[in-house]
N, CA, C and O of each residue as an XYZ file, in Angstrom:
440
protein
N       0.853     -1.164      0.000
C       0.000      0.000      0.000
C       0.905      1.235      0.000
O       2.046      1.086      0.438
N       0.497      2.513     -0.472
C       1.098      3.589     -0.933
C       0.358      3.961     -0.739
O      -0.773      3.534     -0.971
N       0.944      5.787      0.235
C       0.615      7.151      0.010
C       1.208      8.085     -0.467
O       2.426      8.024     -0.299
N       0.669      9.343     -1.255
C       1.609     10.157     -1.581
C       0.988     11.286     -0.312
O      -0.063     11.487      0.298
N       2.570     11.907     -0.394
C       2.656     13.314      0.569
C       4.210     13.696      0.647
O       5.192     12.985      0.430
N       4.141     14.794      0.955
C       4.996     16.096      0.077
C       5.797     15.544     -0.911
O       7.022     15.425     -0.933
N       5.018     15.243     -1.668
C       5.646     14.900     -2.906
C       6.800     13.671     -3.275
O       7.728     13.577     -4.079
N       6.191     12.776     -2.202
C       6.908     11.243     -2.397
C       6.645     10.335     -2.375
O       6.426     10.304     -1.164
N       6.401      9.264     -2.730
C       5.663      8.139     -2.834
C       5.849      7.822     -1.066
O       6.957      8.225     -0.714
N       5.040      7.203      0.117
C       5.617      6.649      1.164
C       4.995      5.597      1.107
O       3.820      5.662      0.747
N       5.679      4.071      1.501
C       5.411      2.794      1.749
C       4.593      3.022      3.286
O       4.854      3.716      4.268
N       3.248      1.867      2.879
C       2.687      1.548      4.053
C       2.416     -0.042      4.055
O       2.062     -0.642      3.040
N       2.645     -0.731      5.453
C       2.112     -1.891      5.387
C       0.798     -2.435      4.792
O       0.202     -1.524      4.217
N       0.277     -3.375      4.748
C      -0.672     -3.883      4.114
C      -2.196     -3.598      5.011
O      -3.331     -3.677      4.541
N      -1.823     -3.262      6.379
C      -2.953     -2.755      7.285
C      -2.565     -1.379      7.105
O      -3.166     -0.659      7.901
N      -2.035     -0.958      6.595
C      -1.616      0.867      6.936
C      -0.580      1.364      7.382
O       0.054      2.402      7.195
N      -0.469      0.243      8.163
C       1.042      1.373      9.128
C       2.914      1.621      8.397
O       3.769      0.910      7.869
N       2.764      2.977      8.781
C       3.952      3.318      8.123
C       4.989      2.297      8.004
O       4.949      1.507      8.948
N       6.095      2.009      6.970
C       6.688      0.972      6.841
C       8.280      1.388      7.122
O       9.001      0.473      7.519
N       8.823      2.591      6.958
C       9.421      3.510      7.422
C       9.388      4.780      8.348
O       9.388      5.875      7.785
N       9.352      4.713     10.138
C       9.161      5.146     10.630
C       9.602      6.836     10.347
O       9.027      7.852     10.738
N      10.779      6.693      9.558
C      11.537      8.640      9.668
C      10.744      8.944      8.638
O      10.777     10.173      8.565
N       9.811      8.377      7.514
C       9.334      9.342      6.916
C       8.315      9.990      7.144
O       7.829     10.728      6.286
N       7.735      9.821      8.486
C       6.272     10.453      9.185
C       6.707     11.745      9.319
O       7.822     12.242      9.480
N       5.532     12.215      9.214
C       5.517     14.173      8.830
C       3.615     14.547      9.069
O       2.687     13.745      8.967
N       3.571     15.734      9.337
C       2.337     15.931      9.780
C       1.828     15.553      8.722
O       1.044     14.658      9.039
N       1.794     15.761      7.212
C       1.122     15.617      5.916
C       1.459     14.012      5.832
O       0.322     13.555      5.719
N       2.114     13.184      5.824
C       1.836     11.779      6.427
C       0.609     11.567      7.088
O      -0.480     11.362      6.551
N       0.899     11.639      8.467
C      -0.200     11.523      9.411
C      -1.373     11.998      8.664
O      -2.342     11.376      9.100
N      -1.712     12.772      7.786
C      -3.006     13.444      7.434
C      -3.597     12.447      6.146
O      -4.777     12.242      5.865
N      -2.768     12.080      5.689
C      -2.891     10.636      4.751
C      -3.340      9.219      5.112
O      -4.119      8.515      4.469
N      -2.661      8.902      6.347
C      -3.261      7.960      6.927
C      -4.690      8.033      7.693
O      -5.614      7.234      7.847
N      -4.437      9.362      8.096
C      -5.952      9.608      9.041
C      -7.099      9.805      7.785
O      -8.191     10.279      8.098
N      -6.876      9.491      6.579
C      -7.415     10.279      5.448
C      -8.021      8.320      4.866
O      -9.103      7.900      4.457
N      -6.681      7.637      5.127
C      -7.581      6.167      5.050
C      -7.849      5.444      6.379
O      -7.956      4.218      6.381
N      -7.955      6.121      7.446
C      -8.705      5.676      8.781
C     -10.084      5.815      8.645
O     -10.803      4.929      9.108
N     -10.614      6.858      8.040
C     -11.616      8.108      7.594
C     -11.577      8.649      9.266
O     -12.388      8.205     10.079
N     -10.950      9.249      9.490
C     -10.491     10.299     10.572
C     -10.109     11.433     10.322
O      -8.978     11.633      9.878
N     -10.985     12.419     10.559
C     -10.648     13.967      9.804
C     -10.064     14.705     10.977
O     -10.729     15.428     11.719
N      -8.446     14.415     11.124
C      -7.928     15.384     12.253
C      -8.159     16.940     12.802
O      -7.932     17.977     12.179
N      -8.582     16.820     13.907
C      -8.765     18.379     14.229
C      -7.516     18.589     15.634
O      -6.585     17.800     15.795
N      -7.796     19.922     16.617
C      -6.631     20.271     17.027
C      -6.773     18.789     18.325
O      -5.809     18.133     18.719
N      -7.837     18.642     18.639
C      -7.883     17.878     19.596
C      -7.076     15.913     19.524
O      -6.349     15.190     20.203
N      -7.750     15.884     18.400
C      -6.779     14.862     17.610
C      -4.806     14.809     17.428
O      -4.110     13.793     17.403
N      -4.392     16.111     17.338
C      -3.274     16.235     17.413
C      -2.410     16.118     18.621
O      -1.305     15.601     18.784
N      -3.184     16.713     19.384
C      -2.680     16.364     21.415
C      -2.535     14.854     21.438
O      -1.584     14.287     21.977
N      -3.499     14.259     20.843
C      -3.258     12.758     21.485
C      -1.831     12.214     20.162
O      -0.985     11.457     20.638
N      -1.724     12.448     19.265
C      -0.948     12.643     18.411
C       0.496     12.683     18.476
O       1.384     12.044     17.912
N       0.478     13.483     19.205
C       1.884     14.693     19.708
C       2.153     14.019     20.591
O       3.287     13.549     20.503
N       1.355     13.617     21.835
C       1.811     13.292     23.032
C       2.243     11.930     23.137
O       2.905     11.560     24.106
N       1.875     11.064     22.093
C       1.803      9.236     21.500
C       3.389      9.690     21.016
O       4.221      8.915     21.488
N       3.791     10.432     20.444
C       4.550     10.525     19.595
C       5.767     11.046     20.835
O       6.895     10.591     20.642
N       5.628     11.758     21.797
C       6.628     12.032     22.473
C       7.312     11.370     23.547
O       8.421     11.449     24.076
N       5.743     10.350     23.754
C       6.094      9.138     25.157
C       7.043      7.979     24.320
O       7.965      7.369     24.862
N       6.641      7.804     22.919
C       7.329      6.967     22.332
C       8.738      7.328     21.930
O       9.563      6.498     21.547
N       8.992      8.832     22.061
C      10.513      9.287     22.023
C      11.094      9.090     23.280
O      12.226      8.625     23.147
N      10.787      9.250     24.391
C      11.217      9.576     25.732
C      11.432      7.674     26.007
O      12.585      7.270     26.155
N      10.474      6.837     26.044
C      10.841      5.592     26.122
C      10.936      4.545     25.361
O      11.321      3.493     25.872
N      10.653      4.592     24.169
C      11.162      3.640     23.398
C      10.525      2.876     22.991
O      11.109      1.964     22.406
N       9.556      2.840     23.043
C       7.978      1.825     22.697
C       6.735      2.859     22.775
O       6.624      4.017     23.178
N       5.841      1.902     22.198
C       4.688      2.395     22.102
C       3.707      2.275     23.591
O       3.447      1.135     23.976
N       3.171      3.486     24.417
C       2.746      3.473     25.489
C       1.431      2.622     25.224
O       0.803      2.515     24.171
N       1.138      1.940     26.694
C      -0.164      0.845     26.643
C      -1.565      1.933     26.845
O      -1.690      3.050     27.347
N      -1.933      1.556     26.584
C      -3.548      2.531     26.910
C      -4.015      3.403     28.386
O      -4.326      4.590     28.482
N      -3.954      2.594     29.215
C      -4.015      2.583     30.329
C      -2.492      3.314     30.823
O      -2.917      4.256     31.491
N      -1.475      3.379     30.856
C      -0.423      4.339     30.809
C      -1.105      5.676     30.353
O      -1.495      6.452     31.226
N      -1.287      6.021     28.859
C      -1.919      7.057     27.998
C      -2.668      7.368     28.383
O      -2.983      8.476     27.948
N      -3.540      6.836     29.375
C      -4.717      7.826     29.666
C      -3.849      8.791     31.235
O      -4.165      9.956     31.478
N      -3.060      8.217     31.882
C      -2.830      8.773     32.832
C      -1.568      9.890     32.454
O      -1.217     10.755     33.256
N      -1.195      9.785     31.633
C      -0.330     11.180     30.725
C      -1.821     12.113     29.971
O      -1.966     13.335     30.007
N      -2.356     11.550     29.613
C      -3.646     12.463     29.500
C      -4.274     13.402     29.832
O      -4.520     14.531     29.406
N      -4.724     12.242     31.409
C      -5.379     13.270     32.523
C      -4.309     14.185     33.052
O      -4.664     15.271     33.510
N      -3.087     13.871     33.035
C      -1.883     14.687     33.790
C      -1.928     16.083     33.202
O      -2.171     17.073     33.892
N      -1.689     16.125     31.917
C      -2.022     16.919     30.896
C      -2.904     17.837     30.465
O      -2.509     19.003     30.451
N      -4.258     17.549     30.024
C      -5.061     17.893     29.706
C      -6.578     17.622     30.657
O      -7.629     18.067     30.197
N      -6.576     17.046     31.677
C      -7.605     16.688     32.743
C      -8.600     15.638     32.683
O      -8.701     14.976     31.651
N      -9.301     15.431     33.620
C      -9.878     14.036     33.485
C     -10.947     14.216     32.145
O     -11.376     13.165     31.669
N     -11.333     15.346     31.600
C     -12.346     15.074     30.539
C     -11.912     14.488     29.344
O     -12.551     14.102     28.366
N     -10.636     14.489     29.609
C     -10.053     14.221     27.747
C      -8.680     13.078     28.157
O      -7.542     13.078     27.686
N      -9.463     11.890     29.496
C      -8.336     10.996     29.321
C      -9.165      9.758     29.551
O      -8.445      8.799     29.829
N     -10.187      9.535     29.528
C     -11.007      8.402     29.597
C     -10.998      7.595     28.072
O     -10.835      8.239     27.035
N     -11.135      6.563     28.072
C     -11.240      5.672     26.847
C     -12.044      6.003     25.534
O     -11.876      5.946     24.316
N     -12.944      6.354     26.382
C     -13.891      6.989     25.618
C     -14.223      8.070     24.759
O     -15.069      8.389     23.924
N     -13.119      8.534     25.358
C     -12.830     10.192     24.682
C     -11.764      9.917     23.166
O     -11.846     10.526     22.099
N     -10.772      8.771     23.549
C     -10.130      8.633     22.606
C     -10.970      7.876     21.625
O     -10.946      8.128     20.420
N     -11.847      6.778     22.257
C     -12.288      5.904     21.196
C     -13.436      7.328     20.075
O     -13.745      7.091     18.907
N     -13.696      8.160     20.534
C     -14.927      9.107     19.974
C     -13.954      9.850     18.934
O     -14.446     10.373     17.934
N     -12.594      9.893     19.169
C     -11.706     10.808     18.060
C     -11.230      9.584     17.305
O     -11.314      9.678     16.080
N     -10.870      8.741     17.672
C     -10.083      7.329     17.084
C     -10.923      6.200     16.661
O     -10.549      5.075     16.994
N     -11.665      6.290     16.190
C     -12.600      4.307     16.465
C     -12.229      3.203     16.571
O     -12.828      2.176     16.888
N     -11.223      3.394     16.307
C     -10.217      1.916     16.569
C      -9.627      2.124     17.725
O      -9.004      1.174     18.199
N      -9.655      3.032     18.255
C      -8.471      2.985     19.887
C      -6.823      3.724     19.439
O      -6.204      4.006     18.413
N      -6.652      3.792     20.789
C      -5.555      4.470     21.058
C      -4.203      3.676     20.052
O      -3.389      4.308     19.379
N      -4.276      1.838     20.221
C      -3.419      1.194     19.579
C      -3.791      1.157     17.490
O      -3.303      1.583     16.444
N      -4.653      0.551     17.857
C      -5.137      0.532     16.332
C      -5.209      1.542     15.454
O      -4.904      1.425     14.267
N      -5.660      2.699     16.049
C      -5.800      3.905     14.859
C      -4.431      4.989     15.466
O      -3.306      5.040     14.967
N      -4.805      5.585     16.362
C      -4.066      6.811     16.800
C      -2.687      6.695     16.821
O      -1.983      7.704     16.771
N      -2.077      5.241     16.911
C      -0.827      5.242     16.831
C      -0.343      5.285     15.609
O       0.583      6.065     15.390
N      -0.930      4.351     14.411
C      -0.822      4.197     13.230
C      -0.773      5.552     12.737
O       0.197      5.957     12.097
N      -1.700      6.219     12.984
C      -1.626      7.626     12.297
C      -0.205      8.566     13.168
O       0.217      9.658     12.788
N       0.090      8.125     13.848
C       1.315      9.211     14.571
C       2.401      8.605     14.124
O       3.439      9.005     14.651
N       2.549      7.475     13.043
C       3.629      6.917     12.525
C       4.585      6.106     13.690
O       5.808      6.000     13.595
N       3.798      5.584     14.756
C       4.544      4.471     15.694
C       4.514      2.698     15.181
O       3.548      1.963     14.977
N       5.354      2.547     15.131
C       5.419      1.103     15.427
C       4.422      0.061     15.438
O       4.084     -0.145     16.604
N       3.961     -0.499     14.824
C       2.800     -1.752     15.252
C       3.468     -2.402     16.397
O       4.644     -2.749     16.500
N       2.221     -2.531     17.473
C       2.652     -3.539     18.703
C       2.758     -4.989     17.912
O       2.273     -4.929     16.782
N       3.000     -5.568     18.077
C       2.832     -7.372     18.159
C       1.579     -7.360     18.321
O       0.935     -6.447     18.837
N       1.043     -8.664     17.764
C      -0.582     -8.976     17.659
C      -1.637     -7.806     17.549
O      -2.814     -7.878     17.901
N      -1.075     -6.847     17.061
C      -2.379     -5.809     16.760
C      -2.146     -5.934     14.560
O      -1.337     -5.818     13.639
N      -3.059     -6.132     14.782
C      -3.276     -5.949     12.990
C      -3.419     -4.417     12.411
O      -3.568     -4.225     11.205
């Protein structure tokens, strides 16, 4: 599978996920969220940004339950419940939101 954005072909796995992690770029991410059918807004980007910075700081992709408590730390209990992500993400924090922030597939997530 193939997307184009800024003007380069980028490889994606056969479920979506980036196949080369350094070529993620916000116009990436907007491609994938574009075959999630996920129309990113600013609120979408926090969880985005912040997926993207726990995974710089430690080295893996954070578990859900971790993510919500960088969430609430963050942004407060309205916007760290499951629910809040599943209403921006439909697939969840692992399945969609990471894919689109250009992280890593866990093991056993398709």
């Amino acid at each position: 599978m193939q997307i184009e954005a800024n003007g380069k072909t980028i490889e994606l796995s056969e479920a979506g996920w980036l196949e080369n992690l350094d070529e993620w770029t916000p116009e990436v991410a907007v491609e994938i969220a574009r075959n999630e059918k996920v129309e990113l807004t600013d609120e979408h980007w926090d969880i985005i940004n912040l997926a993207r910075e726990l995974f710089e700081e430690h080295g893996k992709v954070c578990e859900p339950r971790a993510f919500s408590k960088h969430m609430k730390k963050r942004y407060g209990t309205d916007r760290s419940d499951s629910r809040y992500i599943y209403a921006l993400f439909p697939y969840g924090l692992i399945k969609s939101a990471n894919k689109i922030a250009g992280l890593p597939r866990p093991k056993g997530c398709s």
